[in-house]
N, C-alpha and C positions, 0 to 999 in steps of 0.2 A: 717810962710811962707804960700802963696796962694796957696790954690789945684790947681793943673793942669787936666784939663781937656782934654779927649780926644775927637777929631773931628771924627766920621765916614766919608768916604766918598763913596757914592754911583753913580755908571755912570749912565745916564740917558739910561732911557727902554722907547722903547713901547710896549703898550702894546696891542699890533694886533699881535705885532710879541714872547709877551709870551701865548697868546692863541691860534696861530698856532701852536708853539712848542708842550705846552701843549696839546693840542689836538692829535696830532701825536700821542705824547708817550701813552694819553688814547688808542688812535685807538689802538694801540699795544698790551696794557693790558687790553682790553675791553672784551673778553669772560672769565677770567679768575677773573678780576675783578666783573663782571655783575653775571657770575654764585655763586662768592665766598660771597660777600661784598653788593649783592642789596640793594640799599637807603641807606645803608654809604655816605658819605665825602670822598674823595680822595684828597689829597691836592699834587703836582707834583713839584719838581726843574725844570724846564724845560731845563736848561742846561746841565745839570748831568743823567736828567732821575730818580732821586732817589724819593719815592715818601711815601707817608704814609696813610695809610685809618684807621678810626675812625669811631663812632656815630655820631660824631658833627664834624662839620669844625672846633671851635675852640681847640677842642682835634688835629686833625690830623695836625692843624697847628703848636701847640706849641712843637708837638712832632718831627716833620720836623726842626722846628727853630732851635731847641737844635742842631743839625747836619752842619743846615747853618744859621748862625743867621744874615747876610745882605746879603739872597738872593728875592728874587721877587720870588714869585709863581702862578701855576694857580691851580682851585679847582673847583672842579663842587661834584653833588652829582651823584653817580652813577647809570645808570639808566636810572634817569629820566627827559632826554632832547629827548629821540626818543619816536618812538611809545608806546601806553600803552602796558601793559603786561598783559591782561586779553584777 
């Protein structure tokens, strides 16, 4: 007998509109995160708000996935998109 495969299906994103979200929820968690986790990964659900910080993006990623394993995320490293810190 043939395996059966199964089909994922995913709806279409944009993606302006997971790095608005995304961004929100940093804004939210941004002195907490910035004081706890500076130069970490944060990797974000943007729908859920559920979110994971790591050394590496690909750590924070795969440890988010295991939770939602066909969502779309946004990830920045924390930090270091504003002004320097010195």
């Amino acid at each position: 007998m043939a395996e059966q495969k199964t089909l994922v299906t995913v709806k279409p994103v944009k993606v302006s509109e997971i790095v608005r979200k995304g961004m929100a929820i940093y804004e939210q968690l941004k002195s907490q995160l910035e004081r706890e986790h500076w130069g970490k990964y944060v990797v974000i659900d943007p729908d859920s708000g559920d979110y994971e910080v790591a050394p590496t993006r690909t750590e924070a990623l795969l440890k988010i996935r295991r939770r939602h394993p066909e969502k779309v995320f946004f990830s920045r490293r924390i930090g270091f998109l504003e002004k320097k810190r010195w």
